[in-house]
C-alpha positions as CSV (number, residue, x, y, z in Angstrom):
1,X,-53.1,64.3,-18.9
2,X,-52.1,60.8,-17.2
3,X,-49.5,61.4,-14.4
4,X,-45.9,60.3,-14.9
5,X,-44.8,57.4,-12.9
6,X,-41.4,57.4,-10.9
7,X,-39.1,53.9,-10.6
8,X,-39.2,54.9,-7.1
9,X,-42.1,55.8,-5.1
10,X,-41.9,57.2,-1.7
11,X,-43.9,56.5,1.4
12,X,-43.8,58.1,4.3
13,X,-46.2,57.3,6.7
14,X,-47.3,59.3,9.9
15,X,-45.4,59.1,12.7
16,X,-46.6,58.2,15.8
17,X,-46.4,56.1,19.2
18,X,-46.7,52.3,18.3
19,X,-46.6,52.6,14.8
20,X,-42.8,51.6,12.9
21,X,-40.6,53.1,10.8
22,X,-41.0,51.9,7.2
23,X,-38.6,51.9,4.3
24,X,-37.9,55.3,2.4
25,X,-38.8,53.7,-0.7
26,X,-39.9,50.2,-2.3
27,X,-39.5,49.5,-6.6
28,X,-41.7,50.4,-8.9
29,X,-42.5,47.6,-11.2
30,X,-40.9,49.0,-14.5
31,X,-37.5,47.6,-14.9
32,X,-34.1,49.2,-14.1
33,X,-31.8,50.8,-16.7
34,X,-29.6,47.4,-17.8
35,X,-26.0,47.9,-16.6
36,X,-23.5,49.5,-18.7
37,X,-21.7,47.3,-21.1
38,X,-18.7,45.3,-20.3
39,X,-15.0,46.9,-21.4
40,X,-13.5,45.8,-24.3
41,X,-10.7,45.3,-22.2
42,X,-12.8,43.0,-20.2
43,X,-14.6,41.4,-23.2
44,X,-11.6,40.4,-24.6
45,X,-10.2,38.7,-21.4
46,X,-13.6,36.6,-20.7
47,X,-12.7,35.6,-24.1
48,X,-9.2,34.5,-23.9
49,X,-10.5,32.3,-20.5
50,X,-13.0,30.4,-22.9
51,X,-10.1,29.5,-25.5
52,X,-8.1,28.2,-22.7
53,X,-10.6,26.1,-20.9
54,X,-11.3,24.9,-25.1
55,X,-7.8,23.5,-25.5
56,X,-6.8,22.2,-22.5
57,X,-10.1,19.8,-23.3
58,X,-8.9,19.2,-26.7
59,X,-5.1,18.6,-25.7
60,X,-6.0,15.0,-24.2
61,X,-8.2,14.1,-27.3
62,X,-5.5,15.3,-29.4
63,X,-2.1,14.4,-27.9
64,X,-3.7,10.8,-28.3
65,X,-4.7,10.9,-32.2
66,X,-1.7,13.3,-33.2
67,X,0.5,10.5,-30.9
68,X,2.4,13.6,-29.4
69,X,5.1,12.5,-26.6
70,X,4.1,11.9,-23.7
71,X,0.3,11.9,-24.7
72,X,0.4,7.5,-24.1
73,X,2.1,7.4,-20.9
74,X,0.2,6.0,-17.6
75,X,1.4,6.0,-14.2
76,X,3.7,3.7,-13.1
77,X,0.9,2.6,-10.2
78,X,-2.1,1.9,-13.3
79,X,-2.2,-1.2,-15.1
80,X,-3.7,-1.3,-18.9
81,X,-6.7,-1.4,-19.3
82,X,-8.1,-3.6,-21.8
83,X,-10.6,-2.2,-24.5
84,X,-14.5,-3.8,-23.4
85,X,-15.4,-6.3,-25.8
86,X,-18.9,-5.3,-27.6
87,X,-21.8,-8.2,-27.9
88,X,-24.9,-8.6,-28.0
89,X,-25.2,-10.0,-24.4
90,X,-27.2,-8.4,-21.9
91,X,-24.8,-8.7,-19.4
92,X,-21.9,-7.4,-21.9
93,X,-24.3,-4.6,-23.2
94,X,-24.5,-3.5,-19.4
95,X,-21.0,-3.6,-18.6
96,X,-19.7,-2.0,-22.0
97,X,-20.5,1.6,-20.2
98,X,-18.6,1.0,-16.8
99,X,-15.4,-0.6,-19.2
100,X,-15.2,1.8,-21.7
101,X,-15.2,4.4,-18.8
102,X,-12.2,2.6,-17.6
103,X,-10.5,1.8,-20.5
104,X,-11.2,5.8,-21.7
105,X,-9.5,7.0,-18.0
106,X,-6.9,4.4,-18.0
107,X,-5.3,5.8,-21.8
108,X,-6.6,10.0,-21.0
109,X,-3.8,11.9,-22.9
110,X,-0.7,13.0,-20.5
111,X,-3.0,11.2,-18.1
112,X,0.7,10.6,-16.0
113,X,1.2,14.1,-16.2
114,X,-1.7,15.4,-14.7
115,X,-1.9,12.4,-11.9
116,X,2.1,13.3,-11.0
117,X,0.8,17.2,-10.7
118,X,-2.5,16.9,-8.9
119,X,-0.6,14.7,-6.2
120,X,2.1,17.1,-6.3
121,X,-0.3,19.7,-5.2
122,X,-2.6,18.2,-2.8
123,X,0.7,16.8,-1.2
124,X,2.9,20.0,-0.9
125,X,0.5,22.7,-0.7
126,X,-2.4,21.1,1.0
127,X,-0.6,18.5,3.1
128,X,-3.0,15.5,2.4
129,X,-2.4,12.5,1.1
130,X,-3.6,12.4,-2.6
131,X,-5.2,8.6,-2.5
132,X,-6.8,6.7,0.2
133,X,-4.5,3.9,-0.7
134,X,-1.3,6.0,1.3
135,X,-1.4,7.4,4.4
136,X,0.5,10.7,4.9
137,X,2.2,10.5,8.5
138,X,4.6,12.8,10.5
139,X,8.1,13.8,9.5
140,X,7.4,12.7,6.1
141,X,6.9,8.8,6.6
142,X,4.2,7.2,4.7
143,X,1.9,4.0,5.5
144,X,-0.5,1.9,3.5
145,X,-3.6,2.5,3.4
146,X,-4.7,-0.1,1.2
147,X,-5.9,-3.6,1.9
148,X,-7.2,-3.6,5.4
149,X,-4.6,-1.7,6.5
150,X,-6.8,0.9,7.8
151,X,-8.7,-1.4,9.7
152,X,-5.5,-2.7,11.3
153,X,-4.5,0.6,12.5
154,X,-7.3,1.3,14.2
155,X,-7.4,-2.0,15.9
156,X,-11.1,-2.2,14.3
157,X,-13.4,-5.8,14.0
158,X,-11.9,-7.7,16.9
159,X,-11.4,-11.7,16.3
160,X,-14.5,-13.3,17.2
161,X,-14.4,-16.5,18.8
162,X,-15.6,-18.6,16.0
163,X,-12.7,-16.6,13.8
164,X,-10.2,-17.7,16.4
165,X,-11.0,-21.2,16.3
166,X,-11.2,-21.1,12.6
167,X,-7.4,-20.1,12.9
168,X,-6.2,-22.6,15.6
169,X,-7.7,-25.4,13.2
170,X,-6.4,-24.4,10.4
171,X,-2.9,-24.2,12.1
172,X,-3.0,-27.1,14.1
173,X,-4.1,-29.4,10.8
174,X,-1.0,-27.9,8.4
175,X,1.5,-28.9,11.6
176,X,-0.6,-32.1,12.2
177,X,-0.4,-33.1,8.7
178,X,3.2,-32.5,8.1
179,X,4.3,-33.9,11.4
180,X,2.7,-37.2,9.9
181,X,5.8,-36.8,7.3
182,X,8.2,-36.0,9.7
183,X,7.8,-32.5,8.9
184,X,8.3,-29.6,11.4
185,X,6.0,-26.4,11.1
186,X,6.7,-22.5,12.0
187,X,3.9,-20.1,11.2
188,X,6.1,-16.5,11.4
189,X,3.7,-13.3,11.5
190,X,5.7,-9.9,10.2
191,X,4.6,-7.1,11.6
192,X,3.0,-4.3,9.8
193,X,5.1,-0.9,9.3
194,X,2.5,1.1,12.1
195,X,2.8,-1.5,14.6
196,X,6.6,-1.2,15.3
197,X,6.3,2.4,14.2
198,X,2.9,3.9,15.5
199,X,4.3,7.6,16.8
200,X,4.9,8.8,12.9
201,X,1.5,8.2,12.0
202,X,-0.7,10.9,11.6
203,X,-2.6,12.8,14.9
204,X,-6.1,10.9,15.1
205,X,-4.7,8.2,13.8
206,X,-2.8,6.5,16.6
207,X,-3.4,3.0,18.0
208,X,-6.2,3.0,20.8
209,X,-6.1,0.7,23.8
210,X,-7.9,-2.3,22.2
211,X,-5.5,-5.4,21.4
212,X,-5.1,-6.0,17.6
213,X,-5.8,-9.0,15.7
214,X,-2.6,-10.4,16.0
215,X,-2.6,-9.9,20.0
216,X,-5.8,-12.0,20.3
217,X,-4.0,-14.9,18.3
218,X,-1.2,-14.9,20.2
219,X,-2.9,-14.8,23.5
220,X,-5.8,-17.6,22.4
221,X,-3.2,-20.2,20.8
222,X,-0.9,-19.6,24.0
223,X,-4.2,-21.0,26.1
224,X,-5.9,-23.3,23.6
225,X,-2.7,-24.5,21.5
226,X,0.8,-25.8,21.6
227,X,1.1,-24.6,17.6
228,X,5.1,-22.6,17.1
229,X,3.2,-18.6,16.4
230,X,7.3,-17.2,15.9
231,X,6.0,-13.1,17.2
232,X,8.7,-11.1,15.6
233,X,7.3,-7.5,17.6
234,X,9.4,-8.1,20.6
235,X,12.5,-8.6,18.8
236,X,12.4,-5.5,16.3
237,X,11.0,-3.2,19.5
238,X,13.9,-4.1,21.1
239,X,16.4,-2.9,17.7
240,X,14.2,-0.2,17.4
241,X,16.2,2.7,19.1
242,X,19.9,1.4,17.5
243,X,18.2,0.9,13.9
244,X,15.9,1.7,11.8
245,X,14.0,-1.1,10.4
246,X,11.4,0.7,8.2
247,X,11.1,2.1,4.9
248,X,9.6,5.2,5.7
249,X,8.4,5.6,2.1
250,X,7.8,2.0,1.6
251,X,5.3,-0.8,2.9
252,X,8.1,-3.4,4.1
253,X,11.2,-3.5,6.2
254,X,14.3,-2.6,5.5
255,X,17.0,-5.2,5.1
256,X,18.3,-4.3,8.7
257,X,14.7,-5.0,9.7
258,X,14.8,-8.2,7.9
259,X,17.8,-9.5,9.4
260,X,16.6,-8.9,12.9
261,X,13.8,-11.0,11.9
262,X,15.9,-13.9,9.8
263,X,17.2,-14.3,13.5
264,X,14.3,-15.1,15.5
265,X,13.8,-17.0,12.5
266,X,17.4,-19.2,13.2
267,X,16.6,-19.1,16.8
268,X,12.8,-21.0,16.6
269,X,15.1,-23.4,14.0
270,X,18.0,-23.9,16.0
271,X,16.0,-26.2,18.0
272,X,15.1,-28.6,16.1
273,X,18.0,-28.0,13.9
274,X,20.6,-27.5,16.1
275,X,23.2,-27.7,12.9
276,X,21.8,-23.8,11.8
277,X,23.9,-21.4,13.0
278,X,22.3,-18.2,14.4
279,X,23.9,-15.2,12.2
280,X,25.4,-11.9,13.6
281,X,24.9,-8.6,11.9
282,X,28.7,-8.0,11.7
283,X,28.9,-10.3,9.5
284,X,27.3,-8.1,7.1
285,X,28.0,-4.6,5.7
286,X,25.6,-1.9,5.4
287,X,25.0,-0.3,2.0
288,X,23.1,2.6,1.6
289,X,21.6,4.1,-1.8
290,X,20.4,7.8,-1.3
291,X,17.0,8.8,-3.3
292,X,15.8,5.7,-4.4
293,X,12.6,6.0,-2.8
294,X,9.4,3.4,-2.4
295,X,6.8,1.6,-2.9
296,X,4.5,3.7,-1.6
297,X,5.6,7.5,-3.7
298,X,4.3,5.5,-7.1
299,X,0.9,4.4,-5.4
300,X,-0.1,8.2,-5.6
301,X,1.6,9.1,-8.7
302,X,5.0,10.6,-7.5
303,X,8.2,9.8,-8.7
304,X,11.1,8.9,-6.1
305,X,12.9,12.1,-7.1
306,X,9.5,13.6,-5.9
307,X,9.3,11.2,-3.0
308,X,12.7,10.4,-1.7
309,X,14.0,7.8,0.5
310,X,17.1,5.8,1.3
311,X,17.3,2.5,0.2
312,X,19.5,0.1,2.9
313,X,21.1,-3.3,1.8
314,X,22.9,-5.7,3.8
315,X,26.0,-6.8,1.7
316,X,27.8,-10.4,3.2
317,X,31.4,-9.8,4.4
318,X,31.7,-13.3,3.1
319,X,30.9,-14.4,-0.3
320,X,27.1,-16.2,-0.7
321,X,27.5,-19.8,-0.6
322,X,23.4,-20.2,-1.7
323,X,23.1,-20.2,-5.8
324,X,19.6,-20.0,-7.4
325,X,18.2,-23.4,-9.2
326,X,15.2,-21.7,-10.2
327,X,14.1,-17.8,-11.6
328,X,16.3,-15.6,-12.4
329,X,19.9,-16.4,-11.5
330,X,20.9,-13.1,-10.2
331,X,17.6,-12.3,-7.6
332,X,20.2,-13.4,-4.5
333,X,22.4,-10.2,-5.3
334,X,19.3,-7.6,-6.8
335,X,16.4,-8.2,-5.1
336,X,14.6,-5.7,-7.5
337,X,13.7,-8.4,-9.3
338,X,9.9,-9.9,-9.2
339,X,10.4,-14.0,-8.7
340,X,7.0,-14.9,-7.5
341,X,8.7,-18.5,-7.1
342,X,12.5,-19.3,-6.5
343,X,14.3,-22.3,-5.5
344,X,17.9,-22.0,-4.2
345,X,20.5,-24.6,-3.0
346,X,23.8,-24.7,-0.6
347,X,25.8,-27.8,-2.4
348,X,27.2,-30.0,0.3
349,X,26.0,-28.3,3.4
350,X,24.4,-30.8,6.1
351,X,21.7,-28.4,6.3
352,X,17.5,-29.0,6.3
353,X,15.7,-28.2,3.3
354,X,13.0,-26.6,3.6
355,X,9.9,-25.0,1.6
356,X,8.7,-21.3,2.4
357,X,5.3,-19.9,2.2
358,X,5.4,-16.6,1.8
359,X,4.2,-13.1,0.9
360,X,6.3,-9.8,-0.2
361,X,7.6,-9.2,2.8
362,X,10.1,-12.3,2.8
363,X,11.3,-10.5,-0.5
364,X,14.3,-9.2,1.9
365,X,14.1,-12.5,3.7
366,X,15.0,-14.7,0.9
367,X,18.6,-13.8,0.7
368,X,19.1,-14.7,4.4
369,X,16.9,-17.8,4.6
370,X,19.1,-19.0,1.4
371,X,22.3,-19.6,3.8
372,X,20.2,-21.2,5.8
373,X,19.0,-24.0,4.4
374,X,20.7,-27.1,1.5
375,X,17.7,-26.2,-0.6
376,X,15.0,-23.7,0.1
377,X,11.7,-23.2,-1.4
378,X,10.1,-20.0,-1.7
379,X,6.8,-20.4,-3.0
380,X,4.3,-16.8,-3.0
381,X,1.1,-18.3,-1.5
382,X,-0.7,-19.0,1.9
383,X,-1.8,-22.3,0.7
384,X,0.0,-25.4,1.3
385,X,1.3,-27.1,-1.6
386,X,0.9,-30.7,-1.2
387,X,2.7,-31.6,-4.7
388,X,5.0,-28.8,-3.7
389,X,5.8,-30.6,-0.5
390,X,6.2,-34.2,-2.1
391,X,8.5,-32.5,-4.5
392,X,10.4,-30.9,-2.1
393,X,10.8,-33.0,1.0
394,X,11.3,-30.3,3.2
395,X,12.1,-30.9,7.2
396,X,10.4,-27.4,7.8
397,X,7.8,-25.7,6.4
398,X,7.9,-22.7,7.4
399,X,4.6,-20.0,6.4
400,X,4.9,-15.9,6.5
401,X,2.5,-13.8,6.4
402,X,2.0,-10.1,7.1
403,X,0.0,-9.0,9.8
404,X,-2.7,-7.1,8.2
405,X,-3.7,-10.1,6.5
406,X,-5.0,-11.6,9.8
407,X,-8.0,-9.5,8.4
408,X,-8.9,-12.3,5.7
409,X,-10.4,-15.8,6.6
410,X,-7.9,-18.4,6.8
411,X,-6.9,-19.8,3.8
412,X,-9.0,-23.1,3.1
């Protein structure tokens, strides 16, 4: 009769000095008995998991075609996202994938929903910022991360010389071309959020011992230049301890922050103006509103409820003697109002007029600057208008910019 095999066959080899110990027992090649069967219990939970991984796929698909609320709402942050028009094009059959991706993410049912609660999460119990567009610093301050900011932080790509004297032309030809008018120029750089507050950014991420952009400007056009550079840093260093003069939620100053700048601002025009009086903050009263939060809580999908921050306001003792001409008539007292350009007057005052180049950080600005001036320009570019300036016929032109824009070439 043929022997019965065992699953398990044991070896046991003879002991002795130099030879080792081997295992008590290798597999046999027949399989092993298949495990015992799962519980109903257990069978009936697997299944439950499946269902809900099921719907929560279908709710997107059909919040959308049931139009259930809340199913069409994007974040506040997204822009819509136009549907990809379909040709017979090669290049429009090759980008129809890559759009209707976009356009399919951009209108995802509850898509706000689920942005506001993965940001949530990743912010409160992972402490890390949920976009690379915001940086999540100390004591609950934020910073932008966005458009070359980070490079600006870390003081990265240097001015080259050639870059340098790309800048000095470029500023020397706008104050040589409006001097030929009679025109006065004042290029004004606002300093980015990290620069006047670099000990609430995030460990790693402080400023290293290499000179920013803006510090090898300032150093070559005070050797190679006689250009007005108006450098705003020692100023707000200097109100740094009595105020604060930072959003730290938001990209921009504060309208504190923005006063202490309008002053330097008065002060650079006082001589050549002697006629504009430099303004004292007591002539203003400080408003504060409690929870309105940012610019910078809706770039990662958060709510200011989520994100809070105090707004502050700077409300004239004195009633506003500048009225708007152009835009919307009421910007001067709500400055939550987008006017890419506005146009404002001071009726009688022997004042200059004067035309404005600027970007969002002379949103707060524009509400000083108004007082300021008979009739003021404020135009949202970095080029120089010449039918702006033949309209106008400023005596100053006077061109802001934030720092981290020092980044991009100089406008042509």
């Amino acid at each position: 009769m043929p022997r019965k095999r065992s699953q398990l066959v044991s070896i046991r080899p003879a002991s002795g000095p130099g030879r080792e110990a081997a295992p008590a027992a290798v597999a046999a090649p027949f399989p092993l008995a298949p495990p015992p069967l799962a519980s109903p219990w257990r069978r009936g939970l697997d299944r439950l998991l499946v269902a809900l991984f099921l719907c929560a796929l279908a709710i997107p698909g059909l919040g959308l075609a049931l139009r259930l609320p809340g199913a069409r709402v994007r974040p506040r942050s997204e822009p819509p996202v136009p549907l990809p028009v379909v040709a017979l094009d090669v290049k429009a059959l090759r980008d129809f994938g890559p759009g209707f991706h976009r356009w399919f993410s951009n209108r995802l049912g509850y898509r706000a929903w689920l942005v506001r609660e993965h940001s949530a999460l990743k912010l409160n119990a992972f402490h890390v910022s949920p976009s690379d567009k915001v940086i999540l610093g100390l004591d609950g301050w934020l910073y932008l991360g966005a458009y070359n900011e980070w490079a600006c932080v870390r003081r990265e790509k240097p001015f080259s010389t050639s870059e340098l004297q790309a800048w000095k032309s470029l500023l020397e030809r706008r104050r040589d071309w409006l001097a030929a008018g009679g025109i006065k120029f004042l290029f004004v750089v606002a300093p980015d959020k990290h620069t006047i507050y670099p000990e609430h950014l995030p460990r790693g991420l402080q400023p290293n011992g290499r000179p920013s952009r803006f510090d090898q400007l300032t150093d070559y056009l005070r050797q190679h230049s006689d250009v007005v550079v108006l450098d705003l840093r020692p100023a707000l260093l200097t109100e740094k301890p009595r105020h604060l003069l930072y959003y730290p939620v938001d990209t921009h100053w504060n309208d504190v922050g923005a006063f202490f700048a309008y002053r330097e601002v008065c002060r650079s025009l006082h001589t050549w103006f002697p006629q504009v009086p430099l303004p004292e903050l007591d002539a203003y009263q400080l408003s504060v509103t409690p929870g309105r939060g940012g610019d910078l809580g809706p770039m990662i999908g958060l709510s200011p409820k989520e994100v809070p921050g105090d707004w502050v306001c700077l409300v004239p003792k004195s009633p506003r003697q500048a009225e708007v001409v152009s835009a919307n008539p009421h910007f001067l007292q709500n400055t939550d109002i987008v006017v890419n350009d506005l146009i404002t007057e001071r009726k009688g005052a022997l004042l200059p007029r004067a035309v404005i180049l600027r970007d969002s950080f002379a949103k707060a600005l524009q509400p000083f600057l108004s007082e300021t001036f008979s009739r003021a320009a404020f135009l949202w570019t970095n080029r120089l208008d010449e039918e702006a300036i033949a309209r106008e016929r400023p005596d100053v032109v006077i061109w802001e910019m934030v720092e981290r824009d020092l980044y991009h070439p100089p406008p042509r």
